[in-house]
Structures are given as structure tokens and as C-alpha cells.
C-alpha positions in Angstrom: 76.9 -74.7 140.8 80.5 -73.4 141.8 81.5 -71.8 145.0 82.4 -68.5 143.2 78.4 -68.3 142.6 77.6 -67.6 146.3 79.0 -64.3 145.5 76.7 -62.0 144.5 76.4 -58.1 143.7 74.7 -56.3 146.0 70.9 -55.5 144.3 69.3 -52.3 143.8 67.3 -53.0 146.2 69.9 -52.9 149.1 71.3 -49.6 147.5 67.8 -47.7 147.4 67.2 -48.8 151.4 70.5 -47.2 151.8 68.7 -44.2 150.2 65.9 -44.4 152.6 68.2 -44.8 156.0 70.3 -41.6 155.0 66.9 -39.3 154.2 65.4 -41.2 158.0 68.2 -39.9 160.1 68.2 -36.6 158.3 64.5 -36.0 158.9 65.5 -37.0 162.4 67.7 -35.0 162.9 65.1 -32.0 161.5 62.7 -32.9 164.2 64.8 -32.7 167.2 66.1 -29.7 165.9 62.7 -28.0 165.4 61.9 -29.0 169.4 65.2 -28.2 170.3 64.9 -24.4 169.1 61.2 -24.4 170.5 62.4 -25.8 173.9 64.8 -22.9 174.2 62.2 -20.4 173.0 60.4 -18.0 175.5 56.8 -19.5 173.9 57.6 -23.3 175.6 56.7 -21.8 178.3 56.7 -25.1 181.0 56.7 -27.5 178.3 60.0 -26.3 177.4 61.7 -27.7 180.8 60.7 -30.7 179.9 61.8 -30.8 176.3 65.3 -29.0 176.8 66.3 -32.1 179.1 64.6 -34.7 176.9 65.8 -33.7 173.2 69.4 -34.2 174.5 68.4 -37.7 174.9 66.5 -37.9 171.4 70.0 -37.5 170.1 71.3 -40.8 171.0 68.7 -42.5 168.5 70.3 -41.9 165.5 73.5 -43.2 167.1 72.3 -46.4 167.7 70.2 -46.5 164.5 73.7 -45.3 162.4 75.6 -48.4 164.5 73.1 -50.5 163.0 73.2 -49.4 159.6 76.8 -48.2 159.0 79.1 -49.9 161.7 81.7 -48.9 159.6 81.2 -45.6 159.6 83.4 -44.0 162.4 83.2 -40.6 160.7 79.2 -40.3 161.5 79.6 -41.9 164.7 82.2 -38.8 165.9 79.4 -36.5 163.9 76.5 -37.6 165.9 78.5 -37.7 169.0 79.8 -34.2 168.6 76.0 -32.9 167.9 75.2 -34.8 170.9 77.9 -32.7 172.7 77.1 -29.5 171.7 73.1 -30.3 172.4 74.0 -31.0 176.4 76.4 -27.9 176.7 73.7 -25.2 175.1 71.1 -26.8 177.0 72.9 -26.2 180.4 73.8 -23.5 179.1 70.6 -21.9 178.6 68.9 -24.1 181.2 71.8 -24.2 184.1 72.1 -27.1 186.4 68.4 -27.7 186.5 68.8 -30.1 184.0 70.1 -32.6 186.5 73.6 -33.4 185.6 74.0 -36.6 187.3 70.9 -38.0 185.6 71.8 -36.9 182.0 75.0 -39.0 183.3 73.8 -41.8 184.4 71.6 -41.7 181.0 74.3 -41.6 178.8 76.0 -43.9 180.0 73.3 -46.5 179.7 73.0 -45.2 175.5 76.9 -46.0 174.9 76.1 -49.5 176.8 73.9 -49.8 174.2 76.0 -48.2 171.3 79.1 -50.0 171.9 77.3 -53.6 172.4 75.5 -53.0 168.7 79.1 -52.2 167.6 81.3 -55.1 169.6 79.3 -58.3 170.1 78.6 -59.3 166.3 82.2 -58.6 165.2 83.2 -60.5 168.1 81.0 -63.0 167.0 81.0 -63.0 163.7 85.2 -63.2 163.9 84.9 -66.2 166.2 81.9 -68.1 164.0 84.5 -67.2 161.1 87.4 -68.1 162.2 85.7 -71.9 163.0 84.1 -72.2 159.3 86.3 -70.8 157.3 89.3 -73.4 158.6 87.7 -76.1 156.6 86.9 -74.7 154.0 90.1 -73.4 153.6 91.7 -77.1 154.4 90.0 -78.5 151.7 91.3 -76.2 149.6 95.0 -76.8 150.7 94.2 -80.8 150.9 93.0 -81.1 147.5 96.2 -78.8 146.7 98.5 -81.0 148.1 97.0 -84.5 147.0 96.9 -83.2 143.4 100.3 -83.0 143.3 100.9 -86.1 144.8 98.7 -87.7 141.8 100.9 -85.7 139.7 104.1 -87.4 140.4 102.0 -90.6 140.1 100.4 -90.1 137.2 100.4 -93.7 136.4 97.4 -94.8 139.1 94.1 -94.3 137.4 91.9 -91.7 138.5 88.9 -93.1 140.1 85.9 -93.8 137.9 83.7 -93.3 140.8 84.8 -90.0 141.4 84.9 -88.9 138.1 81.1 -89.4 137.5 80.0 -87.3 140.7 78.5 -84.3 139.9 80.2 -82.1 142.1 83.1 -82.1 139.7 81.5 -79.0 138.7 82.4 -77.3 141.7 85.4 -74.6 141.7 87.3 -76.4 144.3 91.3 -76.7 142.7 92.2 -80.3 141.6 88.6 -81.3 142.3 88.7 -83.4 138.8 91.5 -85.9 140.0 90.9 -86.2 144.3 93.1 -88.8 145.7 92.9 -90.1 148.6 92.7 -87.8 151.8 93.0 -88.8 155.3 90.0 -90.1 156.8 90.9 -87.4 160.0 90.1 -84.4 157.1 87.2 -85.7 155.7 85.8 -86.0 159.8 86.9 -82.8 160.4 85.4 -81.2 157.4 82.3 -82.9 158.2 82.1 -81.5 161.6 82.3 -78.0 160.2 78.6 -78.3 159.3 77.9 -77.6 163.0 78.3 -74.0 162.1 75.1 -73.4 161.5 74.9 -70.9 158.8 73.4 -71.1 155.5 76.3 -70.2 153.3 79.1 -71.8 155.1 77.1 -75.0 155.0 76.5 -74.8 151.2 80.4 -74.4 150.0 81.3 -77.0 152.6 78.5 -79.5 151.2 79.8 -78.4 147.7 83.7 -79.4 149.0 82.4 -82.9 150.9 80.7 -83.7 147.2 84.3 -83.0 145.5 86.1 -85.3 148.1 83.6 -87.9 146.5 82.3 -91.6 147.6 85.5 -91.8 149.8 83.3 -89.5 152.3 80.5 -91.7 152.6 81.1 -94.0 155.2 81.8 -90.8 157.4 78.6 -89.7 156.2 77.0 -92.7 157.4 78.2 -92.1 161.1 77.4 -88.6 160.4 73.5 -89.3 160.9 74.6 -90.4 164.5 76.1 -87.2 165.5 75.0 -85.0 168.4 74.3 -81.8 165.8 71.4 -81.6 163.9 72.9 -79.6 161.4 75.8 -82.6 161.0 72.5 -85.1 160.4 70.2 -83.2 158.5 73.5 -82.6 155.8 74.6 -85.6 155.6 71.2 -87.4 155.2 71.2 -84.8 152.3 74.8 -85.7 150.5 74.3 -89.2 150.6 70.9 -88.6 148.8 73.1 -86.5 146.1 75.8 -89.9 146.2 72.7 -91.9 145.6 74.3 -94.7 148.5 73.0 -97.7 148.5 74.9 -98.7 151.7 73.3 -95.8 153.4 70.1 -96.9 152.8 69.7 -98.9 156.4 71.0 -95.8 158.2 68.8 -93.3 156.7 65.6 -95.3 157.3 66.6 -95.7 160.7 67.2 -92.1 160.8 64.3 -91.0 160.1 62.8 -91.8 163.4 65.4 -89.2 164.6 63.2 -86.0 166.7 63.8 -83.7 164.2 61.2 -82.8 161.1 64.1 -81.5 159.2 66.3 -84.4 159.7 63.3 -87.0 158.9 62.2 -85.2 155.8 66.1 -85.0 154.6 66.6 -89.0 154.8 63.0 -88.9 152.9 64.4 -87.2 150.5 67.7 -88.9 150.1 66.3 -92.3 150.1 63.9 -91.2 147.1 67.0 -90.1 145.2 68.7 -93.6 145.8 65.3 -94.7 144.0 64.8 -98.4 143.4 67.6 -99.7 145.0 66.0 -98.5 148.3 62.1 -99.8 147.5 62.3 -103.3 148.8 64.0 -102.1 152.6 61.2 -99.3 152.6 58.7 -101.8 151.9 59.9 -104.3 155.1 60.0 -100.6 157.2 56.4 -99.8 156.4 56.0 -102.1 159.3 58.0 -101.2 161.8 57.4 -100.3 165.4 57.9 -96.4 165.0 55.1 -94.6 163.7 58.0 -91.8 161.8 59.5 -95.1 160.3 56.3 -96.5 159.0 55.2 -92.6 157.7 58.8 -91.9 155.8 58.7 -95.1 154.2 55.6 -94.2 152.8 56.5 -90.7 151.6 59.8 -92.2 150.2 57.9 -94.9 148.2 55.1 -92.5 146.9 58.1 -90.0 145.6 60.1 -92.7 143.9 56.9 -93.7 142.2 56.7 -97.5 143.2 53.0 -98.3 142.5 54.0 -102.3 143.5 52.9 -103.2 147.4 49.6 -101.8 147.3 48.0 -104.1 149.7 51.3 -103.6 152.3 50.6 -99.8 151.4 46.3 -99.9 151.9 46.8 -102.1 155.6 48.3 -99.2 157.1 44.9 -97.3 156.6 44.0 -98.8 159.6 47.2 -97.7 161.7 47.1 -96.6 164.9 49.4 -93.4 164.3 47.3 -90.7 162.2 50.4 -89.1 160.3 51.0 -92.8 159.1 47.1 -93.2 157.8 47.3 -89.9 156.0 50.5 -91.0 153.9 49.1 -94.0 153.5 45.9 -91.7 151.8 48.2 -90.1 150.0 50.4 -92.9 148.6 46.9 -95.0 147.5 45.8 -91.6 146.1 49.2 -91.3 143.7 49.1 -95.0 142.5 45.5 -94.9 141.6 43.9 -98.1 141.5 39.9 -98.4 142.2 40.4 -101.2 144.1 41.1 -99.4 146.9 38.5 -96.7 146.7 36.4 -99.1 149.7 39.1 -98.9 152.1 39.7 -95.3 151.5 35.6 -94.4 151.9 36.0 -96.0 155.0 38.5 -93.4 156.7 36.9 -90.4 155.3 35.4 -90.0 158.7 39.0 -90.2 160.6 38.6 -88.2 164.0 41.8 -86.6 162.2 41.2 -83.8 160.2 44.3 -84.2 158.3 43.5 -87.9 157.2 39.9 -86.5 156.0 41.5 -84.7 153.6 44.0 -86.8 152.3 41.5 -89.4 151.9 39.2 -87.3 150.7 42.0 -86.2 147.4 42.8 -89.5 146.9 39.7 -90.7 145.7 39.4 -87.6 143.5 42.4 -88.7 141.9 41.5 -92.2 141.9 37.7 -90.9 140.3 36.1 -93.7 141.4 32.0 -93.0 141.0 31.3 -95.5 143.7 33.2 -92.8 145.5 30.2 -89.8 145.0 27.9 -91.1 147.8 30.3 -91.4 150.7 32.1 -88.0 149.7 28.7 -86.4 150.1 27.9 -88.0 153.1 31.3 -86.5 154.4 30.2 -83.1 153.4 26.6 -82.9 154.3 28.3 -83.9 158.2 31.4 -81.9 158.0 32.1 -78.8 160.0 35.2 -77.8 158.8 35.4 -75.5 155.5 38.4 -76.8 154.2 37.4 -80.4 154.2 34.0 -79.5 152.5 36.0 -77.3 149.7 38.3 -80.5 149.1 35.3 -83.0 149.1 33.8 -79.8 146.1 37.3 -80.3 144.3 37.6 -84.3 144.4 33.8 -84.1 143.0 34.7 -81.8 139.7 37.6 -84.6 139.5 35.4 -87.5 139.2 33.4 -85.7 136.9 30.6 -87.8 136.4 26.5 -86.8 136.4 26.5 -87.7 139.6 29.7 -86.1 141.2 27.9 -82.8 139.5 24.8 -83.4 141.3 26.6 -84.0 144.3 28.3 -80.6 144.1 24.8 -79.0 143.2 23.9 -79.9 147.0 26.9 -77.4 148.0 25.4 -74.6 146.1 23.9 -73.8 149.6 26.7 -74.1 152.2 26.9 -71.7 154.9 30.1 -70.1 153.5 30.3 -67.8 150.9 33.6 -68.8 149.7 32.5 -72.9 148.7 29.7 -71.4 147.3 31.2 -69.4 144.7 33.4 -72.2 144.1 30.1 -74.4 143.4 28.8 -72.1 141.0 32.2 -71.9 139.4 32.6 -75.4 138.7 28.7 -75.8 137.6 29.1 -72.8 134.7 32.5 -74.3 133.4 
């Protein structure tokens, strides 16, 4: 994927809502000016008091909604302002000082609080948030720049292998193909600029820490340290992509960090390093943090390491529920009938969540022993969704007897399982 990607045409879409905001302020506009003309109008009668000091008002809407929608637009804003204008001078015209003066003052000025606010803080904003993310990005550009040219004049020092064979050589970054080496201070800083938290800004400076290559990984490393998640959660990420086997420690230990997104990115990253990593998630399915013990699990089930089934079935019994439910899960994915005994024996967790996942696991394991303790479940379950699951892990058995288990469902008290009984009995 190359940086120039991230810059798209604006869709159809986009164009026809512009469409739609034009034809809304101009059937706005059509509205105040039908009560405007019957506020003035001898048949208003008392009701058109009350109109001729409120429509003035009703104009400022479309100046906000128009500072919203074009900000750039300075030659509606002077439009609606002027229509605004000429609204409060025929109405005290017409109406005289009754209108209240001061309070249609007072009023206004509270409407171009509001006006100028939509207008000033994002740029303001949105100049300081750019004037912090686009410095690294342009850095890298001028770094990679300038250490090209220093492997120019050197062209005798090979180009490093390592570097070479990352992926991110795709990316449009100049003199990505042949990075020398850069400063450790620009890698850190260029790292740090993931604190700006904003989706595109984070994906082209992923893109430009992948060009500077496995130099940046030991700064990775201490990047799952760092006091913004952003920083963690990114570099977990990267290091996944380098497929670092030294990272491997850090990211397990990481995972206990308080944040889901951070935990499920070192997940992630350590089932990308894949084998290498099995034999350190296997010695962590036993450590004294519950989010340690639960990773390790996911990790091992997404690599697809079907060895350690026994370490893997022990932690049925675990005192953290998120842990037994991955440990469901991970017994469900490898299979084997051996276990189909220990996982009967947590179908009737007090946790919902480990009900279930017990409860799929033995329908992928499709164990028939399985049918009588699934039914059980079901004929004493209250909740819908576990019932529907025990339904489904039945049809995946398959057997006579799954089938006359599910026959039993044909009268549950909701209408939904049941048509999802009589669907699986006429297939």
C-alpha cells in the first residue's frame, strides 16, 4: 500500500449531500420568509408580535448550519448576514422599538459566539494537530533524502538484506529501497508522532517506521512502555508486521497492559511471529495475571498450535472466567475427543460467556458422548442465546441422537429457536 493511496476522490456520495444541504437552507430560507410576510401582515393579528421578533432570530440558523457545511464560503456568510440585516431593520421598521432592541442585541451577540467558535476553534486546531504530525512525516522524508545520498557516495557497503526483504519497501517513501542508517534520535522522534491520535496520520507514519526497517525495532520494544496508548497499541502492531522474535517477551508482558486495544494488538503481533513465539506462550499460560494467561491462549489458538493440550485443558478450571472461555475456545479449535469430559463439565459455568464457548466447542469437536450433557444444559437454561448455540452444536454432531435431542427444542418458549428446530429437522 503506498502513501499516495490515502488520497482519495471525493465519492458521489459526498457530492449529492452537498446537493441536499444547498436545497435545506433554501427551503429554509422559504419558510421564514412565508412567516416573515405573514408576521407583518394585518391577519397575524397578536401572533404576529410574536413572530416579527422571533423570525429575525430564525435567520441565524442557516448561518451556523452554512459555517458547518461551507466554512469556506465567505461569500454566503456576508449573504446570510446581510438578509439577517435587512430582516431586523423592516421589522423595527414596521414594528418600532417594541421589538426590544437591547434583547435582539444581546441575542445576536450570543449567535456570532456561536458562529465564529464553529468557524475558529477547528482551524485553530486542526493547524496546531497539523503542524505536530506532519513534522515527522515530513522528516522522514528529508532523512531518507539525505541518507540516500550518503549511500550513494558509498556505494560500495552492501545494502542490508534485512531491510531489503521488509515489505514496506512497497511504500512511496523516496530512497525507501536502500535506508541507511538513521539516528536513533529520528527514529524516537518519529515514533512519538503516533501520539497524534488520528487515523490517517498514524497510517503513513506506520508505513514510514516499516521503511526505516528492523533498525526501528529496539525502539519499538521500549515503545510498549510509553505513557500513550496510541504509541503502545502501534508499536505492538509493527513489530507483529517485523515478525520480532526479540519482542516476543515484551509483547506478552504487554498484554497485561489496561487497555483492550493494546492487549488484542500484542495478540495479534505475537500470532504473526508464529512458532517462534509458541514455546514462551506456553510457559505464560501460567502466569499470575489472568490477561497474560487469556492472550496466550488466543495467540496460541490463532497460530494454530494443537501441541499442549493438557497445559491448554487445566486452565478450564481457572479462576478468571475470560481465561476459561479461551481455554473453550482453544480445546474447541484443536479438536480432540479427549477433552470433550472436561469441557461437559463447565457447561454449567455461572458465566454465560464460558457456557457458550463450551458449548461450540464440543460441536466442533462432535463428540456423541457430548448429546446428553448439551441437553441437560438446555432443558435448564434461561438464556435464548445459549439454548440457540446448544441447537447449533447439536446439527454439528449430527448423529440420531443429537437429532433427537434437538426434536426436544421443537417446543421452547421462543419463537425464534423454534423455527430454527424445525429448520434443521426438514434439511
Amino acid at each position: 500500500m503506498k502513501i499516495s493511496d490515502f488520497h482519495q476522490e471525493i465519492p458521489d456520495d459526498t457530492r449529492s449531500s452537498g446537493f441536499l444541504q444547498v436545497y435545506i437552507l433554501a427551503a429554509y430560507f422559504l419558510l421564514v420568509g412565508i412567516l416573515a410576510v405573514f408576521a407583518f401582515s394585518p391577519l397575524s393579528g397578536e401572533m404576529g408580535y410574536i413572530l416579527a421578533r422571533m423570525t429575525p432570530h430564525l435567520m441565524y440558523i442557516p448561518l451556523v448550519l452554512t459555517a458547518l457545511w461551507y466554512p469556506k464560503q465567505k461569500i454566503a456568510h456576508v449573504f446570510i448576514f446581510l438578509v439577517i440585516f435587512a430582516f431586523l431593520c423592516t421589522g423595527f421598521i414596521l414594528r418600532g422599538w417594541s421589538l426590544d432592541l437591547m434583547f435582539t442585541i444581546f441575542t445576536s451577540f450570543i449567535y456570532m459566539w456561536v458562529y465564529f467558535a464553529i468557524l475558529v476553534i477547528p482551524r485553530i486546531r486542526y493547524a496546531g494537530e497539523k503542524r505536530t504530525a506532519d513534522k515527522p512525516i515530513k522528516n522522514i522524508d528529508g532523512l531518507l533524502r539525505e541518507e540516500n545520498q550518503k549511500a550513494d557516495l558509498i556505494s560500495t557497503a552492501p545494502v542490508s538484506k534485512t531491510v531489503l526483504h521488509q515489505p514496506v519497501l512497497e511504500v512511496s517513501v523516496p530512497g525507501a529501497e536502500k535506508t541507511a542508517e538513521i539516528p536513533p534520535e529520528r527514529i524516537i522522534a518519529l515514533i512519538e508522532s503516533l501520539r497524534v491520535n488520528e487515523k490517517d496520520i498514524i497510517a503513513k507514519t506506520c508505513l514510514s517506521i516499516e521503511a526505516v526497517g528492523i533498525q526501528a525495532e529496539p525502539y519499538l520494544i521500549d515503545g510498549l512502555l510509553s505513557d500513550s496508548l496510541p504509541i503502545r497499541e502501534n508499536s505492538a502492531k509493527i513489530l507483529g508486521i517485523f515478525q520480532s522474535v526479540d519482542a516476543v517477551g515484551s509483547l506478552i508482558e504487554t498484554m497485561n497492559d489496561p487497555s483492550k486495544k493494546v492487549h488484542n494488538a500484542c495478540v495479534q503481533a505475537l500470532a504473526k511471529i508464529g512458532m517462534p513465539a509458541t514455546d514462551s506462550l506456553l510457559d505464560s499460560l501460567f502466569d499470575k495475571r489472568w490477561k497474560i494467561r487469556a492472550g496466550s491462549l488466543a495467540a496460541l489458538r490463532i497460530i494454530g498450535y494443537r501441541e499442549g493440550i493438557n497445559q491448554i485443558a487445566a486452565l478450564l478450571a481457572d479462576e478468571n472466567h475470560y481465561v476459561r472461555k479461551e481455554a473453550a475456545k482453544s480445546l474447541g479449535r484443536i479438536g480432540d475427543r479427549s477433552v470433550s469430559d472436561l469441557l461437559c463439565d463447565v457447561l454449567f459455568d455461572e458465566f454465560r460467556g464460558v457456557r457458550l464457548a463450551a458449548v461450540t466447542a464440543l460441536g466442533r469437536i462432535g463428540d456423541d458422548k457430548a448429546v446428553i450433557d448439551l441437553l441437560s444444559l438446555y432443558t435448564n437454561e434461561k438464556d435464548p442465546e445459549v439454548r440457540e448455540r446448544v441447537i447449533e452444536s447439536l446439527s454439528m454432531i449430527g448423529t440420531p441422537a443429537a437429532y433427537e435431542a434437538i426434536k426436544v427444542a421443537g417446543k421452547d418458549p421462543n419463537a425464534e429457536i423454534r423455527k430454527i428446530v424445525e429448520d434443521y429437522l426438514n434439511e
